[in-house]
N, C-alpha and C positions, 0 to 999 in steps of 0.2 A: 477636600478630596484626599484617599487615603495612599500614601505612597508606598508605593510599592517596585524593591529592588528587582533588579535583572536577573538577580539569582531565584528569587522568589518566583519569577517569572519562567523562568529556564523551567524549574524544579513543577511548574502549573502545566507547561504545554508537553515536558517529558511524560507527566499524566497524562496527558491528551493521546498523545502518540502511544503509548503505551496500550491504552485503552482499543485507542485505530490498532492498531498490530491484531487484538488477541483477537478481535472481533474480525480484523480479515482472513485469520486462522479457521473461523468458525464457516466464513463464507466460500471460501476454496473449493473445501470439496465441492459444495453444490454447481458450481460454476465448472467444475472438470467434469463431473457426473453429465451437465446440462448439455455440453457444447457438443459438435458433434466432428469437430477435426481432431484428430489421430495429435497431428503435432499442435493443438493448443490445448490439448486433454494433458499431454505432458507439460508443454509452457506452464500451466495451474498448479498442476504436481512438482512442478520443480520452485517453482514461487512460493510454496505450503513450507518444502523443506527450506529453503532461505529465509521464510519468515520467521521459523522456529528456533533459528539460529538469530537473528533479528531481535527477538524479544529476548533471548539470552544475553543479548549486550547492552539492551536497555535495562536490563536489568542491574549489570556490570556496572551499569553508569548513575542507578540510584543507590548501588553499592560507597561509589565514590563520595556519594554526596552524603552519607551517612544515613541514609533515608531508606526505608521499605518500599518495594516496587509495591505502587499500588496507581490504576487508574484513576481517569476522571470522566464522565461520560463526557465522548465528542461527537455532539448532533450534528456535523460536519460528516464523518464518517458512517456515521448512523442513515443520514439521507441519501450519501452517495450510493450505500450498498442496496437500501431499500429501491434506490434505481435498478439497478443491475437484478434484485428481486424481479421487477418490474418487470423488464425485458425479459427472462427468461421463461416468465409467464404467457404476455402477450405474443411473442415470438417463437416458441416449443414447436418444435416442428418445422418451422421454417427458413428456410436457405438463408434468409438472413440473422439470423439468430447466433452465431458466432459473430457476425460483425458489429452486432451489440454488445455481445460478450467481451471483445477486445475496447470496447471504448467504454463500456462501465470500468474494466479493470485498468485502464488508461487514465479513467476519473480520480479513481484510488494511488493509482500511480503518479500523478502530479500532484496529489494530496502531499502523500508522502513524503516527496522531493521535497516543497516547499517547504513544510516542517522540520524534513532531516536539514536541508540548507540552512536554516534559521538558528535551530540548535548548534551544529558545529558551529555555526562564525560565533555564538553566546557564550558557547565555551570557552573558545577562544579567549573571545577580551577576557573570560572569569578566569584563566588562567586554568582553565580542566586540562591539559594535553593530552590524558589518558582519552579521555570523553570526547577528545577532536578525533583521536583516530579511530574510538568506534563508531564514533557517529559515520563519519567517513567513509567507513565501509559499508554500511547500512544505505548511506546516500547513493554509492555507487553504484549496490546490488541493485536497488528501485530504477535507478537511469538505466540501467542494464536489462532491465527488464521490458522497460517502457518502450527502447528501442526495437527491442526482441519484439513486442508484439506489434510495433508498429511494420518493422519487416514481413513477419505475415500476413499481416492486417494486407499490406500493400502489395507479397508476393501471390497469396492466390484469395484470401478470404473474402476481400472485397470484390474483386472478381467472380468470384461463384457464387455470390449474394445476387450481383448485379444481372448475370447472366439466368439464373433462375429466374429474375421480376421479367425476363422478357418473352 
């Protein structure tokens, strides 16, 4: 079996993420265009601009490592969003169709976290501290978000989903 360091490793899933980032960049707009609430039309557009500050620091962090930002295809990210495709298809039109919109981008959103969590602590033992605190922030903005739309999800979207099926 071929061994492989933690750094090697770090530097393989910072690909990964990388990759996840520019490809949620591509997927935003359609998903703010789609949705049809006022305040998740903005939640989208405000998540578009934090992403693009996002891949600015991932970038930051293949700076550190002496390495060219470049991805890696992540068919993880590729199937979540080809959901979230899904739903905006079979649901267009429909009252529910924002409450699919918040749990595709909720999909994406526990992606993310997992990963940014994984990176920082890898940093960590590798001794990055630059790389812990961007990650860090990266991690926070995704928890921050994931909240935010669970809040709406919960203040009214679910709700007016629920109450149109009746």
């Amino acid at each position: 079996m071929k061994s492989v360091s933690l750094d090697q490793m770090f530097h393989d899933q910072l690909r990964d993420v990388y990759y996840a980032e520019r490809k949620i960049l591509r997927a935003l707009p359609k998903m703010a265009r789609a949705t049809q609430s006022p305040e998740l039309k903005a939640a989208f557009e405000k998540h578009r601009t934090e992403t693009e500050g996002q891949v600015e620091r991932l970038q930051q962090v293949f700076e550190l490592m002496g390495k060219r930002a470049q991805g890696k295809t992540c068919p993880a990210i590729d199937g979540i969003i080809e959901e979230g495709e899904e739903v905006m298809e079979t649901y267009k039109g429909s009252p529910a169709l924002d409450a699919g919109l918040i749990a595709s981008a909720q999909a994406v959103e526990h992606y993310e976290i997992a990963r940014y969590g994984t990176l920082r602590s890898w940093a960590g033992v590798l001794g990055m501290t630059e790389a812990v605190e961007l990650l860090q922030a990266t991690l926070a903005e995704e928890t921050a978000t994931d909240e935010a739309l669970t809040s709406l999800a919960e203040s009214s979207v679910n709700e007016e989903a629920a109450r149109s099926a009746a």
